[in-house]
LOVOGU-629223 format. One line per field, with one value per residue: x, y, z of N, C-alpha, C, O, CB in turn. Coordinates in pm, 1 decimal, decimal comma, padded with zeros to 6 digits. Glycine has a CB too. Layout:
# LOVOGU-629223
nxx: c(X | ...)
nyy: c(Y | ...)
nzz: c(Z | ...)
caxx: c(X | ...)
cayy: c(Y | ...)
cazz: c(Z | ...)
cxx: c(X | ...)
cyy: c(Y | ...)
czz: c(Z | ...)
oxx: c(X | ...)
oyy: c(Y | ...)
ozz: c(Z | ...)
cbxx: c(X | ...)
cbyy: c(Y | ...)
cbzz: c(Z | ...)
END
This chain:
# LOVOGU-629223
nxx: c(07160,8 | 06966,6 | 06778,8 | 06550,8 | 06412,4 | 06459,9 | 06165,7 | 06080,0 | 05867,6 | 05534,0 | 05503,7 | 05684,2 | 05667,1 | 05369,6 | 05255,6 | 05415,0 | 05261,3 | 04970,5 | 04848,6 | 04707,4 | 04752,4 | 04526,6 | 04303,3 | 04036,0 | 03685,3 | 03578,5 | 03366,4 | 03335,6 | 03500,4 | 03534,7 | 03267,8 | 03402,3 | 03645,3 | 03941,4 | 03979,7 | 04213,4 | 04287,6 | 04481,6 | 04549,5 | 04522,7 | 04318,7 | 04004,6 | 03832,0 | 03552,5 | 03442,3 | 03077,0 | 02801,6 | 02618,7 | 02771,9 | 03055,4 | 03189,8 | 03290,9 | 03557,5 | 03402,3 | 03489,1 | 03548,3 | 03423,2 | 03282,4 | 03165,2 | 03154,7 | 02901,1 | 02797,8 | 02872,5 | 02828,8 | 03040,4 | 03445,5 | 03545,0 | 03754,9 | 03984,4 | 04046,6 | 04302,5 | 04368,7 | 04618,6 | 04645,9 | 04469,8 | 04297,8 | 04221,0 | 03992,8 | 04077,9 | 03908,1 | 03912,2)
nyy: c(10771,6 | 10973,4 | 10963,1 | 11082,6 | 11332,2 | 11680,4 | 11895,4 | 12235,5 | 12369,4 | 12499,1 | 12420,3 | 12271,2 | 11987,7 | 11952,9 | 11967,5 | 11746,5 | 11536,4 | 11631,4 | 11822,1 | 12116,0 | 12440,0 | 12689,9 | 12829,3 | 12958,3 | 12988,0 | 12839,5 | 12717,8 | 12691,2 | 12505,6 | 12176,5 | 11847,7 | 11627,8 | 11727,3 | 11754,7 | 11891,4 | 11886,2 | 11841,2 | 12035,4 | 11865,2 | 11583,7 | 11381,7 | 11443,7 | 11704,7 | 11606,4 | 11720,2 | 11771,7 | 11727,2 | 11832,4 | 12014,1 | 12042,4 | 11746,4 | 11569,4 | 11335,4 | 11238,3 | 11049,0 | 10785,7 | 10531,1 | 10582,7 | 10891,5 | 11226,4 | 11479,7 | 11680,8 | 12050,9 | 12356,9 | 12479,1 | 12360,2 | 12263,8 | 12528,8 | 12343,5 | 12354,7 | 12456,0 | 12526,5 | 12527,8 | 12272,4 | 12122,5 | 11887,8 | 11852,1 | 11650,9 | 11397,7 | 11367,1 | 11632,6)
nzz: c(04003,4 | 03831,3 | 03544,5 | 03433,1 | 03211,7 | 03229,3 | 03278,3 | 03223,6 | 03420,3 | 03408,6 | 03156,3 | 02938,1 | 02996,2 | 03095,5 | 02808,6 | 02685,4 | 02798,9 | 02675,2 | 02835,9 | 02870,8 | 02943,4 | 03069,8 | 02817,9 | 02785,4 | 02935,8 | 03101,8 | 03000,6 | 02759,6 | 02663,2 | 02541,3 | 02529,6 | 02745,7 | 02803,4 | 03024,4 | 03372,7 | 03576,9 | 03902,2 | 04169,5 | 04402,0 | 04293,9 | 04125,7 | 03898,6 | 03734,6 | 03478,9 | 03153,2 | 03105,0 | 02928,2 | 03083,5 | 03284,5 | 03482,7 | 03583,8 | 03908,9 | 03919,7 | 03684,6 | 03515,4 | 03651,2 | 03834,6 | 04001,6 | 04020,1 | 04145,0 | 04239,2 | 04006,2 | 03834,8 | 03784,9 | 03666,3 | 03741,2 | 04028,0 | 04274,1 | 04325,5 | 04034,2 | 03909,6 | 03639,6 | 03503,7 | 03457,6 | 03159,2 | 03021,2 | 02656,0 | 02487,0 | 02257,7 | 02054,8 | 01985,7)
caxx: c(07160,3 | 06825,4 | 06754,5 | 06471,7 | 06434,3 | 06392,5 | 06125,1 | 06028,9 | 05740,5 | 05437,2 | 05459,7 | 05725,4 | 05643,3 | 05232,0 | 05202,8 | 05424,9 | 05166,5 | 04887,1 | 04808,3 | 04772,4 | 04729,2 | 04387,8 | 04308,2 | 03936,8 | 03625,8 | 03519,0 | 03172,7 | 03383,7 | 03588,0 | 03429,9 | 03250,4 | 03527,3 | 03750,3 | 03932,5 | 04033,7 | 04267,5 | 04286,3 | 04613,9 | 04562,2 | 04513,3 | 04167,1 | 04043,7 | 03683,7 | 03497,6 | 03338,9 | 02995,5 | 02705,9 | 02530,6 | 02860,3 | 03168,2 | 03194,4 | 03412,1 | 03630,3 | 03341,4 | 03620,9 | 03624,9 | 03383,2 | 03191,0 | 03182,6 | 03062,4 | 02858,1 | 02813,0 | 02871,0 | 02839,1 | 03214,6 | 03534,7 | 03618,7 | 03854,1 | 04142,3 | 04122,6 | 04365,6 | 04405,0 | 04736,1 | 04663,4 | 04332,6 | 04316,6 | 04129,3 | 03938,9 | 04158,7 | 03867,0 | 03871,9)
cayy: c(10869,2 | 11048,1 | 10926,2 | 11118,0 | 11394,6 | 11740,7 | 11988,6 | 12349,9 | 12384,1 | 12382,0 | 12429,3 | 12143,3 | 11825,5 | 11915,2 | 11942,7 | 11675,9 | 11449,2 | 11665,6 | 11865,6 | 12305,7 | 12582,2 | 12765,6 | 12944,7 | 13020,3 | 13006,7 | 12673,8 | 12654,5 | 12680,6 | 12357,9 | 12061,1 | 11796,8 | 11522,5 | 11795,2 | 11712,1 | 12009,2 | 11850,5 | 11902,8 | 12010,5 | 11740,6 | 11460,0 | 11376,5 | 11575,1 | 11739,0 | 11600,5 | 11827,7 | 11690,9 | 11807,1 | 11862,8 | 12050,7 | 11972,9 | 11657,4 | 11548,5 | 11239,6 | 11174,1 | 10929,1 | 10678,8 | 10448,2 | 10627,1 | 10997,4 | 11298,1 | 11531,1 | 11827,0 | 12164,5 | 12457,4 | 12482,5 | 12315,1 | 12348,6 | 12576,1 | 12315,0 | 12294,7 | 12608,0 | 12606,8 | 12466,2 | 12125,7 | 12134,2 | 11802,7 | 11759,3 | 11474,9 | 11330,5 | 11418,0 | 11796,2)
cazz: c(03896,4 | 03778,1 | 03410,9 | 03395,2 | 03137,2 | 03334,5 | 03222,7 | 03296,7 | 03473,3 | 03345,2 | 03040,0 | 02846,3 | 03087,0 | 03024,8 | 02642,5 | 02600,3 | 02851,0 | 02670,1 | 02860,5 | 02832,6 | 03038,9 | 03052,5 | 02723,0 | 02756,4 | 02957,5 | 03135,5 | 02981,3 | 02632,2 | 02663,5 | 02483,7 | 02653,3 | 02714,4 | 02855,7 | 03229,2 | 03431,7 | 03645,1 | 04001,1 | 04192,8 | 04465,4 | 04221,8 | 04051,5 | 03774,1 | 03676,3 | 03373,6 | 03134,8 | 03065,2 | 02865,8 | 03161,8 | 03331,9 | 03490,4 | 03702,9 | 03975,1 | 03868,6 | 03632,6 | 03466,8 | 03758,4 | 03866,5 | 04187,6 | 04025,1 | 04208,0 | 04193,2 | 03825,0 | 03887,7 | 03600,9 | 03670,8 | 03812,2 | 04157,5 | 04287,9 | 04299,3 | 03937,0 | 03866,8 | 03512,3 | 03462,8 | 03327,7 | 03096,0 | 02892,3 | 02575,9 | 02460,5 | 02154,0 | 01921,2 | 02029,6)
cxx: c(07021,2 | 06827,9 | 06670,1 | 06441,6 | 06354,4 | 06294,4 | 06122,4 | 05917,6 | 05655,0 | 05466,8 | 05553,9 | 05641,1 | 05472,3 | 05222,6 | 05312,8 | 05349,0 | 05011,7 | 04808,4 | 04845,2 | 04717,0 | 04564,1 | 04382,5 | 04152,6 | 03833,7 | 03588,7 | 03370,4 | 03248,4 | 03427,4 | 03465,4 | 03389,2 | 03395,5 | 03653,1 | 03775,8 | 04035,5 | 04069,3 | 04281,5 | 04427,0 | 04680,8 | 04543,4 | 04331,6 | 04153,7 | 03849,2 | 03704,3 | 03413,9 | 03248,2 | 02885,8 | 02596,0 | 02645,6 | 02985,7 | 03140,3 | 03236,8 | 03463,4 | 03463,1 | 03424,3 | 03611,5 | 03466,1 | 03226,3 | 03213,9 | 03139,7 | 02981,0 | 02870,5 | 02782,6 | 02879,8 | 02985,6 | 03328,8 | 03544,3 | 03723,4 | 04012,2 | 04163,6 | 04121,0 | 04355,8 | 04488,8 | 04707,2 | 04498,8 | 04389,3 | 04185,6 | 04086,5 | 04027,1 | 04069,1 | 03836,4 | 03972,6)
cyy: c(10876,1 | 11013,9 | 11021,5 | 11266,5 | 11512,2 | 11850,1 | 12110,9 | 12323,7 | 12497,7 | 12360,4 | 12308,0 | 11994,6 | 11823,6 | 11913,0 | 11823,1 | 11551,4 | 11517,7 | 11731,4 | 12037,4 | 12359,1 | 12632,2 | 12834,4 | 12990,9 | 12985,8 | 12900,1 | 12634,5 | 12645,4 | 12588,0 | 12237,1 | 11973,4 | 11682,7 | 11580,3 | 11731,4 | 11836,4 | 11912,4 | 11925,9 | 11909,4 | 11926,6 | 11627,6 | 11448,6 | 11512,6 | 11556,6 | 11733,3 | 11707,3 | 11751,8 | 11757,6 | 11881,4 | 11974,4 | 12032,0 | 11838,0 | 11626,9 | 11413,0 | 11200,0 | 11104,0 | 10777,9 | 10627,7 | 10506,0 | 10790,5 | 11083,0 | 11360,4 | 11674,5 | 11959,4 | 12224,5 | 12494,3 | 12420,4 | 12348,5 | 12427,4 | 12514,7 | 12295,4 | 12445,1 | 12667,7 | 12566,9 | 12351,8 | 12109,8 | 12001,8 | 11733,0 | 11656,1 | 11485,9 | 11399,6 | 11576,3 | 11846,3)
czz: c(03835,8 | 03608,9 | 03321,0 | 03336,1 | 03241,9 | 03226,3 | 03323,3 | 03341,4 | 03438,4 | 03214,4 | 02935,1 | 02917,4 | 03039,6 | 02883,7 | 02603,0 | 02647,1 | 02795,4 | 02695,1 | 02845,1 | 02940,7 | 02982,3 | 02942,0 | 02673,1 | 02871,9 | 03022,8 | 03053,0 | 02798,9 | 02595,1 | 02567,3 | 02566,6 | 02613,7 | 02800,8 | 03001,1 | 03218,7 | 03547,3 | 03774,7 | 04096,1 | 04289,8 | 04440,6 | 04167,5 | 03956,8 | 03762,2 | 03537,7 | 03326,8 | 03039,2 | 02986,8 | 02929,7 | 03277,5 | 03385,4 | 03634,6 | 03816,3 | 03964,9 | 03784,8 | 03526,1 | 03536,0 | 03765,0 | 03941,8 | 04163,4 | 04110,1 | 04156,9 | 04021,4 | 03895,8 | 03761,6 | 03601,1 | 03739,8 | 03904,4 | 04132,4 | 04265,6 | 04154,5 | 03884,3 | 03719,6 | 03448,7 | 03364,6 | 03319,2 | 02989,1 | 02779,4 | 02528,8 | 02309,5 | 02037,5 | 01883,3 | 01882,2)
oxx: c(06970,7 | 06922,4 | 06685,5 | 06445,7 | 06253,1 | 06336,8 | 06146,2 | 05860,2 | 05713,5 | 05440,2 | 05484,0 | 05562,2 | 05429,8 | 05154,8 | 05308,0 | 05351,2 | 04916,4 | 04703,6 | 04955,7 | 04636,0 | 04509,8 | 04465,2 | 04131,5 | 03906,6 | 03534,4 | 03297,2 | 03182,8 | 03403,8 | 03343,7 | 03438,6 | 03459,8 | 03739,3 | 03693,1 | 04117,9 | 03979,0 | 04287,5 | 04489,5 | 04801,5 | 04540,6 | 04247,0 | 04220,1 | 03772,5 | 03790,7 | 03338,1 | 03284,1 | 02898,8 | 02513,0 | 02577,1 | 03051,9 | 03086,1 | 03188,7 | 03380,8 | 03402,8 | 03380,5 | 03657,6 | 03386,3 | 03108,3 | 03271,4 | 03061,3 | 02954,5 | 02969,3 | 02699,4 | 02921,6 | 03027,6 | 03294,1 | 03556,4 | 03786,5 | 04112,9 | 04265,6 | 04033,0 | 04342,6 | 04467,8 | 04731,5 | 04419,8 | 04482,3 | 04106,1 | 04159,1 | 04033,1 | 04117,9 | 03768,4 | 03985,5)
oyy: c(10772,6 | 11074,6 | 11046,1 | 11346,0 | 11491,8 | 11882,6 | 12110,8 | 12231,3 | 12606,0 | 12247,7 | 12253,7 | 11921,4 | 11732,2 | 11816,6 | 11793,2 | 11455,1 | 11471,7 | 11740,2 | 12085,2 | 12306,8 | 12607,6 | 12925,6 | 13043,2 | 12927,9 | 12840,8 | 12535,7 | 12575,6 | 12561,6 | 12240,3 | 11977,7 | 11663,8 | 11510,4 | 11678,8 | 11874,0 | 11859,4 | 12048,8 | 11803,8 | 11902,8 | 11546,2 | 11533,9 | 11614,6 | 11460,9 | 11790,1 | 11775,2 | 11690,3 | 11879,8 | 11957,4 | 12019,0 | 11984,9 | 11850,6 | 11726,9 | 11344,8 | 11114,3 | 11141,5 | 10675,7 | 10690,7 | 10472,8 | 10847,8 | 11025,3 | 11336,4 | 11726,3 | 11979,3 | 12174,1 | 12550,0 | 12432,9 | 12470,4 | 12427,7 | 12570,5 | 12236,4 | 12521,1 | 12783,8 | 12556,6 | 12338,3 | 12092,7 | 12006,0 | 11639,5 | 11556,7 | 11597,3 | 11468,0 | 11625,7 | 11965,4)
ozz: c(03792,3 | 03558,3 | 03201,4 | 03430,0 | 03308,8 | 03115,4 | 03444,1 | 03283,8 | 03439,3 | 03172,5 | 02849,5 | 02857,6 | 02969,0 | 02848,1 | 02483,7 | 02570,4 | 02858,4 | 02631,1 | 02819,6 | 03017,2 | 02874,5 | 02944,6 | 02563,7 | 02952,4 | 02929,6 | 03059,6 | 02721,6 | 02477,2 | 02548,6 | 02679,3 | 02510,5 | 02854,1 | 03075,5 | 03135,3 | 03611,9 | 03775,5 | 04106,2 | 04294,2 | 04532,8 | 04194,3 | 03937,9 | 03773,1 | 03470,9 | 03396,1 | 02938,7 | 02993,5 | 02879,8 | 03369,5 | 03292,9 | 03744,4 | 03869,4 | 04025,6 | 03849,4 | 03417,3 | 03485,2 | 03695,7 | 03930,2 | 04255,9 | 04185,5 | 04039,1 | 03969,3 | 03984,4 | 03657,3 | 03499,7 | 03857,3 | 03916,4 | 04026,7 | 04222,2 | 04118,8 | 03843,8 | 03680,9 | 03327,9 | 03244,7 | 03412,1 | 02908,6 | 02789,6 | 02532,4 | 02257,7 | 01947,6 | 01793,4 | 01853,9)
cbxx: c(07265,4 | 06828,2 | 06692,7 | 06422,5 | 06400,8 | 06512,3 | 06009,1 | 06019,1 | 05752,5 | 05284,8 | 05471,3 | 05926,9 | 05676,4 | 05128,9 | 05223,3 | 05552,7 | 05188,9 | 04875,3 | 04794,0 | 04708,0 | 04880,0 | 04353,5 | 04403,0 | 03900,4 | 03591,4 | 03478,2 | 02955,5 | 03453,9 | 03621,1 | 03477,4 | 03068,2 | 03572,7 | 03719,2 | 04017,6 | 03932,5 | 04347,6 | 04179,3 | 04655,6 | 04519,7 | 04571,8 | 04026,5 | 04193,6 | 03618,0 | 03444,5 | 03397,2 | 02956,1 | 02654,1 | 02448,8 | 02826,1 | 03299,7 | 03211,6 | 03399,7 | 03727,2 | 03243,5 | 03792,0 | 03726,5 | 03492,6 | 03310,2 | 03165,8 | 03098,1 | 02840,0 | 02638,0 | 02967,4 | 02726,1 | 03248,8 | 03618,2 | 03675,7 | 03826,1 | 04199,5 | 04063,0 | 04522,2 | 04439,7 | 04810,6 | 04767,2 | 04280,2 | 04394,5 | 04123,1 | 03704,1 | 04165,6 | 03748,3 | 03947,8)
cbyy: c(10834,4 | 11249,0 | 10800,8 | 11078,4 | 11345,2 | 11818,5 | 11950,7 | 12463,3 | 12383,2 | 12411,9 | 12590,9 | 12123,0 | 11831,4 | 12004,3 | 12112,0 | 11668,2 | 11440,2 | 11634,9 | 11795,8 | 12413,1 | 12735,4 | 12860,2 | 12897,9 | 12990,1 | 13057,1 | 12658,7 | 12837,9 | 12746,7 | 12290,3 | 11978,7 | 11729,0 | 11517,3 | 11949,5 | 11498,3 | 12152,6 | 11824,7 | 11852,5 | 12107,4 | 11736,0 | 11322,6 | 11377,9 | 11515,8 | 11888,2 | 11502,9 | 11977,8 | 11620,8 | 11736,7 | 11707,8 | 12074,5 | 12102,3 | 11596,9 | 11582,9 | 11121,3 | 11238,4 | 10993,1 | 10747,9 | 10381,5 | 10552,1 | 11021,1 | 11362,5 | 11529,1 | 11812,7 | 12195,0 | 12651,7 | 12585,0 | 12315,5 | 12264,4 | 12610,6 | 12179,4 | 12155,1 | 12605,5 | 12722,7 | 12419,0 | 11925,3 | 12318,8 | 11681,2 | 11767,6 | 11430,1 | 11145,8 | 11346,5 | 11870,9)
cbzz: c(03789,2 | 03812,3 | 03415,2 | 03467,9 | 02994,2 | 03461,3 | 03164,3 | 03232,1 | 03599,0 | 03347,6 | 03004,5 | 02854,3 | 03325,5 | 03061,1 | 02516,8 | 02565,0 | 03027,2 | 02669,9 | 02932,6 | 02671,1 | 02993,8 | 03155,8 | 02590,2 | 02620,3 | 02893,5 | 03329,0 | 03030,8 | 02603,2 | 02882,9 | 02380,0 | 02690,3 | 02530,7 | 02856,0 | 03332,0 | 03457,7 | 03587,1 | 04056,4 | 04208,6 | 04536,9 | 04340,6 | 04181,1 | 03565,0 | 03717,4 | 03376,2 | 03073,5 | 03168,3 | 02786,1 | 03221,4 | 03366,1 | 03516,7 | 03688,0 | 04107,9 | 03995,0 | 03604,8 | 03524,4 | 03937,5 | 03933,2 | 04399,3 | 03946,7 | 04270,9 | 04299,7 | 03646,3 | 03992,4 | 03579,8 | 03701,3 | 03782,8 | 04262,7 | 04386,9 | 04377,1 | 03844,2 | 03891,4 | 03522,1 | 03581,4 | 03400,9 | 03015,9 | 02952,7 | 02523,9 | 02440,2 | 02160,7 | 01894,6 | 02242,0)
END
């Protein structure tokens, strides 16, 4: 038996893990922001642009915007945003 509380998709299950849907511009986001990616890992947004897992250890390279896999769906602000 499944315990686990079901949401709609996207929109209950991300805002109550924090996360929102796209609501402006990538270069608008604060730095701190992660644009999550839909195969796992997530682009940092840095003062210098967005990262790729700049979170982790062994980041990649900064780009003036998220890759393609990061759709839009789950955008998560930094706490002090």
């Amino acid at each position: 038996m499944n315990n686990e509380r079901q949401y709609d998709y996207p929109s209950q299950r991300q805002h109550a893990l924090g996360l929102q849907k796209r609501d402006r511009e990538w270069r608008d986001y604060p730095v701190g922001t992660k644009a999550h990616a839909y195969n796992g890992g997530a682009w940092l947004r840095t003062e210098r642009g967005w990262q790729w897992n700049g979170y982790t250890r062994s980041p990649g390279g900064t780009f003036p915007t998220p890759g393609g896999d990061a759709i839009g769906y789950c955008v998560e602000l930094p706490h002090n945003a």
